[in-house]
N, C-alpha and C positions, 0 to 999 in steps of 0.2 A: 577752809573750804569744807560743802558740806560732804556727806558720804551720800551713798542711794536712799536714806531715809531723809533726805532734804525733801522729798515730791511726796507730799501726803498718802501716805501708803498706797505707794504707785503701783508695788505689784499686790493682787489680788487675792487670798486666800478661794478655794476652791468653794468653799459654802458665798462667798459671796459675789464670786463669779457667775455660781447660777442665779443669786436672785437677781444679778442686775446685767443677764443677762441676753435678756429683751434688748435694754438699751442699744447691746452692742452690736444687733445685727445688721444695719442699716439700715438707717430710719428715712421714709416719706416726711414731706411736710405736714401732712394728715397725718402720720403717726404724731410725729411731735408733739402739736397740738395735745394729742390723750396724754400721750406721758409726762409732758409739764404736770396735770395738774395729780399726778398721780407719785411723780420724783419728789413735788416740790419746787421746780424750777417756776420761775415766773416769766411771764408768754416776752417771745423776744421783746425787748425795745427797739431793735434795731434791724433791718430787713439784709442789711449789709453792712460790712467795715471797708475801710480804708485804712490802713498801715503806711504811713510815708517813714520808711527807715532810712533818716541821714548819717549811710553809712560812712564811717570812720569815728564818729563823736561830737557831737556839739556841741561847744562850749557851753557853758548854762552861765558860768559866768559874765558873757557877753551877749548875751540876748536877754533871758528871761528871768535869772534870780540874781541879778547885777549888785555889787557890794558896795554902792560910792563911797558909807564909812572906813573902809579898809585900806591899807596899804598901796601906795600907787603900784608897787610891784606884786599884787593881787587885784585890785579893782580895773587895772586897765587902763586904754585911752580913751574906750567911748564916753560918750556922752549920754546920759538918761531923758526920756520924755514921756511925759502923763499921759493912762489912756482913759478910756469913758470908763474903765474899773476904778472909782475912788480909793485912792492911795496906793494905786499899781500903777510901778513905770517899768517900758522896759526900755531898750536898746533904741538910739536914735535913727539906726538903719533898717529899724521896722517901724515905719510910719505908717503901713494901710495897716497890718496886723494889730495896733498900738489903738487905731478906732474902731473896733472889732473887738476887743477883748471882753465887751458884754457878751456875747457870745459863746466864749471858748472858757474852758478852764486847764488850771496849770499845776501841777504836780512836781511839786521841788522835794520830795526826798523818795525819789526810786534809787534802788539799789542792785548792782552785782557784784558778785564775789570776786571778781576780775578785773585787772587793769592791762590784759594782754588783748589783743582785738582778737583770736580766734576763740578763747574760751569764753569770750564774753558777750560776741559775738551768739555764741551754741546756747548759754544760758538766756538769753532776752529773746531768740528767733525761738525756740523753743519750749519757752517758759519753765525752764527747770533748771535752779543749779548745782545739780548734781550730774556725773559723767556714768555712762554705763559703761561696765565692761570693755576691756578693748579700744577703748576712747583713745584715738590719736590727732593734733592738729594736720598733723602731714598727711594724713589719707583722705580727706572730706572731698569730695561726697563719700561716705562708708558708712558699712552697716551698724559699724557700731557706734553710733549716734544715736540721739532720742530725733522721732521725728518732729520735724517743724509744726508752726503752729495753722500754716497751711495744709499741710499734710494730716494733720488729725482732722482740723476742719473737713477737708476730703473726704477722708472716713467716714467721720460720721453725719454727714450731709449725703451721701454717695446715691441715696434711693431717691433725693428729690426729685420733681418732675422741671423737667428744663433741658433745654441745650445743651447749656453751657455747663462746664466744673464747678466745681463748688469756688473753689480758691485759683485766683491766677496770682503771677507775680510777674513781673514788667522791670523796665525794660532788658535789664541781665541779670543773671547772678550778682553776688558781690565776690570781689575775689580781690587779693592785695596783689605788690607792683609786680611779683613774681607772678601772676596770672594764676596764681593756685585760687581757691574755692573755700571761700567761708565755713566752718562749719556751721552745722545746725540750720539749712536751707531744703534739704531735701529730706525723704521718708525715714530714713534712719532701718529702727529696727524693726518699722511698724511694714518696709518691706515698699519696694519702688514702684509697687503697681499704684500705690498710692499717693505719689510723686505731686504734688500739686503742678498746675500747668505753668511749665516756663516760660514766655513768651522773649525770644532773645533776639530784641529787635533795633539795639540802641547802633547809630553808625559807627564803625571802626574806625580808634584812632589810635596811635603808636602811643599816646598820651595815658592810656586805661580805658576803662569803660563806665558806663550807668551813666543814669541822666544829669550828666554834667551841662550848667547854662549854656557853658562857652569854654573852647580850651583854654587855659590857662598854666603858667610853672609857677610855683610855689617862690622862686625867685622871681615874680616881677615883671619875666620877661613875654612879650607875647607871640604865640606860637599858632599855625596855621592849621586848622581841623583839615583831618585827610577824606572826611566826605562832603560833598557837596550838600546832601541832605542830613535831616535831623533822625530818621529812622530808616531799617532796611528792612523791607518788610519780608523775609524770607517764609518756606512754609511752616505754617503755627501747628508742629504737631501737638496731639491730646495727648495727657499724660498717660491713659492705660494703652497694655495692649503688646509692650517690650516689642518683639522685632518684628509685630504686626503693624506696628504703627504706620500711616501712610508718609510713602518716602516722595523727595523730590521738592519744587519752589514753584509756589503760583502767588503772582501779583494778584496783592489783594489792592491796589490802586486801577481798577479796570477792568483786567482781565477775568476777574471772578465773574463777571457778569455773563458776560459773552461765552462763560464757559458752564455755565451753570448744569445747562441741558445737559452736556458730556458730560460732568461731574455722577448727576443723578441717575443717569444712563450706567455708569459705571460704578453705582454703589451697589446696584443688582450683582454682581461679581465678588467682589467683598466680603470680608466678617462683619461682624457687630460694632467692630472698634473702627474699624474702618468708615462703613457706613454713617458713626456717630460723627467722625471727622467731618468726612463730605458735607453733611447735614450743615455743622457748625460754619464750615466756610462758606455755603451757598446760602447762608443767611443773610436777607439784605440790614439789618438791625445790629447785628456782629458783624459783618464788613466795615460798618459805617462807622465804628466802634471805634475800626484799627485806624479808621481814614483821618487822621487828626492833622495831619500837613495842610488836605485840602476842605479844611476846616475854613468858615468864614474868617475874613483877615481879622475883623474889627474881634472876634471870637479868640484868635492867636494870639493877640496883642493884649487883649486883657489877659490872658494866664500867662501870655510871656511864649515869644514865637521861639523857643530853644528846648531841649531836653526837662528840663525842670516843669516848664509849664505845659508842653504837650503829653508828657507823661503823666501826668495830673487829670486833664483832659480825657484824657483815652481809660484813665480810670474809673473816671464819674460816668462815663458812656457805659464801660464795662458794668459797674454797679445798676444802670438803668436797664442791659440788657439782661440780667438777671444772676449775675455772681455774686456769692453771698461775703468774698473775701478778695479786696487786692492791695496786691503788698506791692510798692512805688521805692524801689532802693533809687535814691533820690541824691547821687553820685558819683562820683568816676572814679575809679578804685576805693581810696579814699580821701576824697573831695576833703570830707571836715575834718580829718585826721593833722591837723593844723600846731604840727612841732615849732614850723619855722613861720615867721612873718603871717600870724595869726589874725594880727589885726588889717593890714592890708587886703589878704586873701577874704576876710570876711565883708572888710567894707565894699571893695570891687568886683570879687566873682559871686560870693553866695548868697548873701543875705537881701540884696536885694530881690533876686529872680524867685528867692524863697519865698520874701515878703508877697511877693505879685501875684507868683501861682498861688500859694495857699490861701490868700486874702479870696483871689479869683475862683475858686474852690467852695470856699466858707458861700459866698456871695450864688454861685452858682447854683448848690443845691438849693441853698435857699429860697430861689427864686423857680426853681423846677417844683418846688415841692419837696425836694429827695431828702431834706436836712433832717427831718422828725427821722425819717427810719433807715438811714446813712452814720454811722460812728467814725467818726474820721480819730487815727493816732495818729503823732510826729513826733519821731525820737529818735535818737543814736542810742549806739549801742551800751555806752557810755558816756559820763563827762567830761571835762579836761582840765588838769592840776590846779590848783589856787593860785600859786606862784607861777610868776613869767617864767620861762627859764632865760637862756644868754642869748638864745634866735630870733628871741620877740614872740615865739611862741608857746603853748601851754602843751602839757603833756595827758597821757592817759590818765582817767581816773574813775575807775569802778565805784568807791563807795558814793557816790550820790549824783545823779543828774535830775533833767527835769522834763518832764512828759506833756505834751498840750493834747486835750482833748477835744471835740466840740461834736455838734447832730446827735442822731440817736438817743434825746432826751435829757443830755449832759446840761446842766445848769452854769449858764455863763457866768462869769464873773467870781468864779467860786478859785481860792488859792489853796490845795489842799499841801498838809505838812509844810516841812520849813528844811532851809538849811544853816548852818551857824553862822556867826558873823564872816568870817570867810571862806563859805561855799564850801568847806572841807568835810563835813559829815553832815547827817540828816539828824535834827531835834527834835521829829517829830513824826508820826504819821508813816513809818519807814514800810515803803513796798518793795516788794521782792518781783523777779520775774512771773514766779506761781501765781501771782495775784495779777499781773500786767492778763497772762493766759485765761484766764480767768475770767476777766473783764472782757476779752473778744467773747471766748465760749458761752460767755450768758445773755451777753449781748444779740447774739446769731442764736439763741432758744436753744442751745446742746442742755438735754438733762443734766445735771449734776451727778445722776450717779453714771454717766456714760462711763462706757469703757471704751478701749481699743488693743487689738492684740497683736503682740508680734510675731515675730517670723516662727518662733519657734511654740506658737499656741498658747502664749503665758500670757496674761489679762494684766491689763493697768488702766487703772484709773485716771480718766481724762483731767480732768478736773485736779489741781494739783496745793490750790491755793482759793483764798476769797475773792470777790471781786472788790476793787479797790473801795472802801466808804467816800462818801461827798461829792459824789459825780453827780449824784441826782437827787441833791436836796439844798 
């Protein structure tokens, strides 16, 4: 594992704290603009991202870097099928994604240091793997964390002009069966005023949480969701503002309307953080955002009328209304965390609703326009073992998984690095978290030499890593 000098000289010397520090005060989109061409950075590609994180781990062996030559007790039971990528097959239970793959490209040797899910977790959410100080899995959210990759976003976006935050994240937290908290999802040490926005809206089931298709047990058996609906839309508070924040629940299916007048009436009373709230909820463009239930059917149906695909949905709205960052933890404690009966669980609850929304996704911007300057990622946190184990399932596996990209410029059909003949390490092309963070930050136009500072005044450099090569050539 590395030490704190994993993160490219993350903390700052004081000579070059000052010079680059312009960067770190909070920049406009009009700043940006001057400081690209003055940092060096080159002008966004990308107007916004998309992060679909399949918390717990996806197999990469069984979707996307599939091993037919290898062992049945590595290769698995799927079956392979050709896409319009010549000489790329993946997974038989992505058939829309499989004619789409001119489109997207696929990154088969990312790497963490980790095969536990909370450290590896901290390392890939916040592109860095190294721990600071104080670092414990049992306390997350705490401060002694590095912040997320939302949360810097935050930062250094923070002087835009817009509504909305910079970074949202949908629909819960990730947290394992014990209900505790991922690390590396919130501000860390960069300090919680910078919390990127929660939106914790997925329904409650005794099952876990996040945008699971359909409940399901890991055994097979079929179990009855405890809400009638697919989200609950309680009140979306803004991340600043700590015990300012605006308290209490207003229906944003309706009643925001009819209440608008009272709302604005009552942001004369108010702070500043207040005020920003009111503004945000009486927006008819960010209402319409959250309103993804009473979305056109024929609309639900292609992304898939369940958690997977309306989460997606409310994504792509959110990206339209002008959020430069949404992060989609894309299952229910951990969905792909897939010990036991791996391949059932994959053929019947995940992969298809995954194939539907994300295809429905892929297909959506592109037909709005939003695809050129939308960066969509999909990836777990890690991948999972080479070898079956005795459950039918595969286990954790930090040294290599596999990352899809697509929009914001990325050149379809591009396979970058390799993994060995059985999926057990990277050949080639080996990326690190640093460089995953990397690729959002440059993609969203963050200077290169940004900084961000933590709780206690000390400067680190944003920027930790390169951006990955071959995405755009």
């Amino acid at each position: 594992m590395r030490g704190t000098e994993g993160h490219m000289n993350s903390t700052l010397s004081r000579r070059a704290a000052i010079q680059a520090g312009a960067i770190g005060l909070g920049l406009s989109t009009t700043h940006l603009a001057g400081l690209r061409a003055l940092t060096g950075a080159p002008e966004a590609k990308a107007k916004s991202v998309i992060f679909i994180f399949l918390t717990g781990g996806l197999s990469h062996h069984d979707t996307f870097d599939m091993k037919p030559e290898a062992p049945v007790e590595i290769r698995g039971e799927f079956g392979r099928i050709s896409t319009k990528t010549p000489g790329l097959q993946v997974c038989e239970h992505l058939p829309m994604l499989a004619q789409r793959s001119d489109r997207y490209a696929l990154l088969r040797s990312m790497q963490v240091e980790s095969s536990t899910h909370a450290q590896a977790c901290h390392m890939l959410l916040t592109g860095r793997l190294d721990f600071p100080a104080g670092f414990s899995i049992d306390k997350a959210p705490d401060l002694n964390e590095w912040p997320s990759i939302p949360a810097v976003v935050t930062y250094a976006l923070r002087n835009q002009r817009g509504k909305l935050p910079p970074a949202v994240i949908l629909p819960e937290p990730s947290v394992n069966l014990a209900d505790q908290v991922r690390p590396g999802q919130y501000a860390g040490r960069l300090g919680e005023r910078w919390d990127a926005w929660h939106i914790d809206i997925a329904a409650k089931c005794r099952l876990g949480n996040g945008a699971c298709p359909e409940c399901f047990r890991f055994d097979g058996s079929d179990f009855q969701h405890g809400s009638e609906g697919v989200f609950e839309l309680p009140m979306l508070e803004l991340p600043e503002g700590g015990e300012d924040r605006l308290r209490g629940r207003i229906d944003l299916l309706g009643e925001i309307q009819q209440q608008q007048r009272v709302l604005e009436r009552a942001g004369d009373e108010f702070d500043s953080s207040r005020r920003q709230a009111i503004s945000v909820l009486a927006d008819e463009q960010v209402t319409n955002a959250f309103n993804v239930e009473k979305a056109d059917q024929k609309l639900r149906e292609r992304y898939g009328d369940n958690k997977f695909g309306l989460s997606l949905l409310m994504a792509r709205r959110l990206v339209e209304s002008g959020v430069n960052l949404v992060q989609v933890n894309l299952g229910k404690n951990s969905s792909w965390d897939t010990h036991l009966n791996n391949f059932i669980t994959l053929k019947n609850n995940l992969l298809p609703p995954m194939d539907r929304a994300v295809s429905a996704l892929l297909d959506d911007l592109g037909e709005s326009g939003l695809l050129d300057e939308t960066l969509v990622i999909m990836t777990g946190e890690f991948g999972r073992t080479p070898k079956i184990n005795k459950r039918a399932g595969r286990d954790h596996w930090g040294p290599v998984n596999t990352v899809m990209f697509f929009g914001g410029g990325v050149q379809g059909g591009n396979i970058i690095g390799a993994s060995d003949r059985t999926g057990s390490e990277p050949t080639r092309d080996i990326q690190l978290p640093e460089n995953f963070a990397a690729t959002i930050y440059e993609a969203l136009g963050i200077p290169r030499t940004g900084i961000w500072r933590d709780v206690d005044g000390r400067p680190h450099r944003i920027y930790g890593g390169k951006v990955i090569p071959g995405l755009y050539s």
